[in-house]
N, C-alpha and C positions, 0 to 999 in steps of 0.2 A: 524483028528480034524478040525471042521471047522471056518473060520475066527470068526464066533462070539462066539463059544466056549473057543478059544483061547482068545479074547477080554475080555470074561468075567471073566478066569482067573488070567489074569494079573489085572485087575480090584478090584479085590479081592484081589490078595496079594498085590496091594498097598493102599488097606486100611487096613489093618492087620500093615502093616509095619505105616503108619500114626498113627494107635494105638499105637501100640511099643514107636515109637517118642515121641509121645504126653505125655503117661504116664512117660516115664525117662525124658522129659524136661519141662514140663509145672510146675508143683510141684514147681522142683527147681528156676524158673527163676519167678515165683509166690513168693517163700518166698523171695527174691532177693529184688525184687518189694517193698513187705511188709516193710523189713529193711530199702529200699532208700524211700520209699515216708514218713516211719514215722521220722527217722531220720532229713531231713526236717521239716515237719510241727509239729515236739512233743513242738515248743517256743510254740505254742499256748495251750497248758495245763501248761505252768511253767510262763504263760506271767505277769499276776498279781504279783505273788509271785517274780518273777526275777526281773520285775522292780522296786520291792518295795525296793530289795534288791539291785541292782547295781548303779540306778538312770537312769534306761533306762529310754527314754520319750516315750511319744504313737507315734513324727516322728521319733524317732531311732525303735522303734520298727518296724512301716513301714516300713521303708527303710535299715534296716537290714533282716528284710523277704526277701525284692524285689531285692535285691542286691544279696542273692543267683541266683538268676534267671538270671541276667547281665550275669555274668557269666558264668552259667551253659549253657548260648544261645550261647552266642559267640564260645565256644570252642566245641559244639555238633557235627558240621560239623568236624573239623579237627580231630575231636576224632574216628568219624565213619569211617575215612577213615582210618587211624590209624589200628581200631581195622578188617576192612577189608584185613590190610599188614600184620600184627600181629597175628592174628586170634583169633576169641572168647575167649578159655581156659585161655591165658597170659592175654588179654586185662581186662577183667571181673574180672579177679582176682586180678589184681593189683589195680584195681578203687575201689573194694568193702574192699579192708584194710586200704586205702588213706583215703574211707570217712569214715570208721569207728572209723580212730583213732584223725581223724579231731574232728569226733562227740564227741567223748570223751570228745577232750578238751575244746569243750563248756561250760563244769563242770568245769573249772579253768579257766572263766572268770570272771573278777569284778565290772568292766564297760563297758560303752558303746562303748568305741573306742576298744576295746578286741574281746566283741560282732560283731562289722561290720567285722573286718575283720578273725573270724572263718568265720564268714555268708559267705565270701568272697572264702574263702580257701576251705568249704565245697561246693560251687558251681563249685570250678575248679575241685575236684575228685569226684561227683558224673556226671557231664557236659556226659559223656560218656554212663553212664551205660542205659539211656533209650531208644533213640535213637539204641543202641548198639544193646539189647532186642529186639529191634520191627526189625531188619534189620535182626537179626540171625532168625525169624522165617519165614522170605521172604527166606531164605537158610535151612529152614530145609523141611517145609509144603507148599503143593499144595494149590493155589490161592484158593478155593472152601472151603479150612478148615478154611484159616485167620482169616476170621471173627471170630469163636465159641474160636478158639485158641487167637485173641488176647481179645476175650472175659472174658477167664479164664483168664486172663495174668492181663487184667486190676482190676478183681476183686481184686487185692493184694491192692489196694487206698483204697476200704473200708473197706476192712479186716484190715490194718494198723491202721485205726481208730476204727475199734469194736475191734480190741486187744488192743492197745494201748492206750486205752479209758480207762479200767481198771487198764491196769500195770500201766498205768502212775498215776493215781491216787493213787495206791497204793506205789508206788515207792514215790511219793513227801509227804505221810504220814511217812517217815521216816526222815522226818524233826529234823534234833538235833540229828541221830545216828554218834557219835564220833565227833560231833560237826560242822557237815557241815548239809546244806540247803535241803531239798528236792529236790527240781533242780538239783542239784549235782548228785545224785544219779541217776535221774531219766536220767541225756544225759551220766552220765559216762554208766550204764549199757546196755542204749540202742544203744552207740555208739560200744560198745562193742560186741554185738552181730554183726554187721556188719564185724566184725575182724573174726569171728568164720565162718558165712557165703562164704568170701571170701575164706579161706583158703579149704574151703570146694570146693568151685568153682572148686579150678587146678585139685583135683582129680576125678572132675564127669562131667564137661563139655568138647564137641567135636567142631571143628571147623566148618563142614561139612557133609552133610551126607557120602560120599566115605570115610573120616577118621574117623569117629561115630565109638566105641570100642563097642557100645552095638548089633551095626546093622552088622549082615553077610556081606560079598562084595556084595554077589550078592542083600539082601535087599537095601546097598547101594546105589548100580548103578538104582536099578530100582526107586529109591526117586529120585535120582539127574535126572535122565531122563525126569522122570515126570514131575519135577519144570522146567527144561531148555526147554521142548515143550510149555508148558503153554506160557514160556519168548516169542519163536519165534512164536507163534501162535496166539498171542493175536489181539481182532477182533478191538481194539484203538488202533490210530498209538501212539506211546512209543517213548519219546529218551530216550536212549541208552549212549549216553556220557553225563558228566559234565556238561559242557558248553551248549550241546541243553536243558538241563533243568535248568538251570541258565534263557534261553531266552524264558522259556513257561511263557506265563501271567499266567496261573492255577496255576502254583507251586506256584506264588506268591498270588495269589487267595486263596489258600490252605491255605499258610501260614498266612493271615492274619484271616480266621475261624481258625485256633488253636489259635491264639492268642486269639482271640474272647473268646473260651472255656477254656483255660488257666486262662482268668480273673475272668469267672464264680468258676471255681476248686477253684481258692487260695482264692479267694476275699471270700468261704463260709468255706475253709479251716482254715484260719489263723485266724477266727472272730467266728468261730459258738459256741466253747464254751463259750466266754463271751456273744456272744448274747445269749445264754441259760442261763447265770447268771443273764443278764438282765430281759429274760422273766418272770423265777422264782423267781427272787428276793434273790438270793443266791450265795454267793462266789463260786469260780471253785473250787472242793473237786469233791468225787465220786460221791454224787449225780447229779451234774452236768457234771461229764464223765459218768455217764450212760445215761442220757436222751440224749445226745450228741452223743452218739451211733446209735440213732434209724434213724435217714436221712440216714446212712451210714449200717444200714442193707438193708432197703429199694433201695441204691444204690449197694449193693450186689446182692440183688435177681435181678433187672433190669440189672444188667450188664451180671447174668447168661439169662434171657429173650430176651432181645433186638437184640442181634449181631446174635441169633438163627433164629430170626424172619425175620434180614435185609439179613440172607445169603442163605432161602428161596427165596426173592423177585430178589435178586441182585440190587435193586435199593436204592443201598448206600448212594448218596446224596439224596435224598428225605428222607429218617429215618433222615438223621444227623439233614435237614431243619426241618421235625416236631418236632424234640424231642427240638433242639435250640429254637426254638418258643416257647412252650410249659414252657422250663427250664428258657428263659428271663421275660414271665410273672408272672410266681412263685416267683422271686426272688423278684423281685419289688414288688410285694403285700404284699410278709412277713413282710414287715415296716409297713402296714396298717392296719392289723386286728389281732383280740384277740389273747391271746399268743398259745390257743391248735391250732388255724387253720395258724398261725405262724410256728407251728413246721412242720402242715402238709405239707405247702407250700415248707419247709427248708428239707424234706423229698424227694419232687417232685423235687426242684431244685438240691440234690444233686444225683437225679438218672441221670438223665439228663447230668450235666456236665461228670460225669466217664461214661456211658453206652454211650453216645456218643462216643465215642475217639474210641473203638476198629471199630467201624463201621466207623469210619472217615479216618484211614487210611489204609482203603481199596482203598479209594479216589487215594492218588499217585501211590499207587503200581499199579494201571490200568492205570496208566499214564507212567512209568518210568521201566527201564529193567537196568540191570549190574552195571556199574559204577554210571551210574545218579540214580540208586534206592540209593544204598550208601548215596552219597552226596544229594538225594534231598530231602532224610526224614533227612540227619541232617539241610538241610535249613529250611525246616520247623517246624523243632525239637527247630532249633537257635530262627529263628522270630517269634513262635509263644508264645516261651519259654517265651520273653519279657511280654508276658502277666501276667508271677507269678512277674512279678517286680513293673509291675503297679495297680495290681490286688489291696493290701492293701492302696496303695497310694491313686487310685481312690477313696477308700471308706473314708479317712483322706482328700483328697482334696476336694471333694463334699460334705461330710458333715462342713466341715469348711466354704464353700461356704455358702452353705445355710442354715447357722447356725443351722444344728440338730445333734449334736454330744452325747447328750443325747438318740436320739430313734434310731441313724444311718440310717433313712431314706434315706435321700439326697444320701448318697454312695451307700447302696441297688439300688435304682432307678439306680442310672449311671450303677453298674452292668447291670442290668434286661438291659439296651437301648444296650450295650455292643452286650451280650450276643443275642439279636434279630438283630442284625448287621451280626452275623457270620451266622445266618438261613436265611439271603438273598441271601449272597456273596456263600453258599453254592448251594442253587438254582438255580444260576448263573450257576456254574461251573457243574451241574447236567445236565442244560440246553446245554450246549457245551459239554457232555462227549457223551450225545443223539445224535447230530449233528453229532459229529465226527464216531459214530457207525454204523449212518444210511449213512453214505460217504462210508463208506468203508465195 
């Protein structure tokens, strides 16, 4: 048999075996997804209705959204290292019944100082699970697949909103069964699911591919091999410990585009049904969770598009920088024109913010190997997190500024300048990833 015979073999079963993987994890850590990003953002179908009821104000709502984030930032890093000691199976499973039974109790709060600090509590037990997800698929899949793979992974953002769009309208239509709120229903059941999910976790998730229960040893060994060549072969010099990526300007470069994108997400997240209440002139019910739907299919089909497209090119920061461009002009314009070219634009923005991200951290992981991949996607996980804190705020602070609180122009715009902030800083760091390729 001859060397290339042989090459093409091995070639072959380990895309066979990257099939195998993909199918038994992607699914799961897809519905995972689903459960923590809606679990999060479902205040924004019960916002009207909850405030009406509790006496939240539009700054407690604010800053009950943004204050999940505080949290969730600060403990991402210590969590990944954590779930790095610990391994996936334990770690993942314990985060995903924390936050589900946290979520729950969202349904038995009555004001606003109840409200801040679930917000609080549910950003300390979900703080883990993203970061967590994007790190175990650096340990399962070879550099070349990341993209399509965290491509699928990220689609669970708009799926949680075209599912959750429905349930939850129909869940807060049970308004008055046994004498509690719509609301009620709508975080007890969907916290609940997160309970069912985790328990599910211990029994179907592996640490590894060498202790993976689905993969033969020798499928195993040939994954792990593969992903540990890739680590010592790579054509960008990488640090490798903690500390040399603590002291790369990119990482911090890095971090502060996800923050960038982070603003975009929540800032069209926690606001787009009432701004569809607005457009149509109609209270949040299901017709306004369906029309709420459609940016978020369109952010579906893009997010199955895009990462396929950027893992053709390999020129990752160029995609992130056009689609950021693109996603900050959309946003800013939806304040200014009619409500059908409103929605269109609210459609373009939200492919944009989710369909970027799996393509965006492809970014560190060509920067970072072993322990510094760990901690330098929870650093950027932490600092860029900060942007779901400021994200609602921006949009309350800027239109208060410029007194339009009515049409939320003012906040839109600071989004959209945001949002073209991170497609510089990305460019940048595209610019020096060149540099450093063609040195070496």
């Amino acid at each position: 048999m001859t060397q290339d015979t042989e090459t093409n073999r091995r070639a072959q079963e380990l895309a066979q075996v990257v099939a195998k993987t993909t199918k038994r994890l992607v699914p799961f850590l897809l519905l995972m997804y689903v459960i923590a990003f809606f679990d999060r953002s479902n205040i924004s179908y019960a916002q009207q209705s909850y405030m009406a009821d509790t006496g939240l104000t539009a700054q407690g709502y604010a800053l009950g959204s943004g204050l999940f984030f505080v949290i969730y930032s600060f403990l991402g890093t210590p969590s990944n290292l954590m779930m790095r000691k610990v391994g996936a199976r334990k770690w993942l499973t314990a985060l995903a019944i924390i936050w589900g039974l946290v979520g729950t109790g969202m349904a038995f709060t009555h004001n606003q100082t109840q409200f801040l600090i679930v917000r609080v509590l549910l950003g300390v037990a979900e703080a883990g699970f993203f970061p967590g997800a994007i790190y175990l698929t650096t340990i399962f899949f070879p550099r070349k697949q990341q993209d399509q793979i965290r491509g699928l992974f990220y689609m669970g953002a708009p799926l949680a909103m075209i599912i959750g769009a429905p349930v939850s309208g129909i869940l807060l239509q049970m308004h008055g069964f046994l004498g509690k709120p719509g609301w009620f229903w709508m975080f007890f059941f969907e916290g609940l699911a997160a309970v069912i999910i985790g328990i599910a976790a211990w029994f179907y998730l592996d640490d590894n591919p060498r202790t993976a229960r689905f993969l033969s040893s020798d499928e195993g060994e040939l994954l792990a091999g593969a992903i540990e060549k890739e680590e010592s072969g790579s054509q960008v010099k990488t640090e490798s410990s903690m500390s040399g990526a603590l002291k790369s300007w990119r990482v911090w470069a890095l971090s502060i585009v996800y923050f960038m994108i982070q603003v975009g997400v929540y800032g069209i997240t926690f606001y787009l049904p009432s701004q569809v209440s607005g457009l149509i002139g109609k209270k949040v019910g299901m017709e306004v969770s369906l029309i709420s739907m459609i940016p978020w299919i369109c952010a579906l089909l893009g997010t199955w598009l895009l990462p396929k497209w950027s893992s053709k090119s390999e020129r990752h920061s160029l995609f992130v920088t056009i689609i950021l461009l693109v996603t900050g002009i959309a946003i800013a314009m939806s304040s200014f024109v009619p409500p059908l070219l409103a929605i269109a634009c609210l459609c373009v923005a939200a492919t944009g913010v989710i369909a970027s991200q799996p393509i965006f951290w492809n970014m560190p992981t060509e920067l970072l190997t072993g322990a510094a991949l760990a901690g330098g996607i929870g650093v950027v996980n932490m600092l860029g997190g900060f942007g779901g804190f400021f994200a609602p705020n921006i949009r309350v602070w800027f239109d208060a500024l410029l007194n339009t609180q009515a049409s939320g122009r003012g906040g839109l715009v600071a989004l959209g300048a945001f949002v073209l902030i991170g497609a510089l800083l990305s460019w940048i760091v595209g610019l020096s990833e060149r540099k450093s390729t063609r040195q070496s």
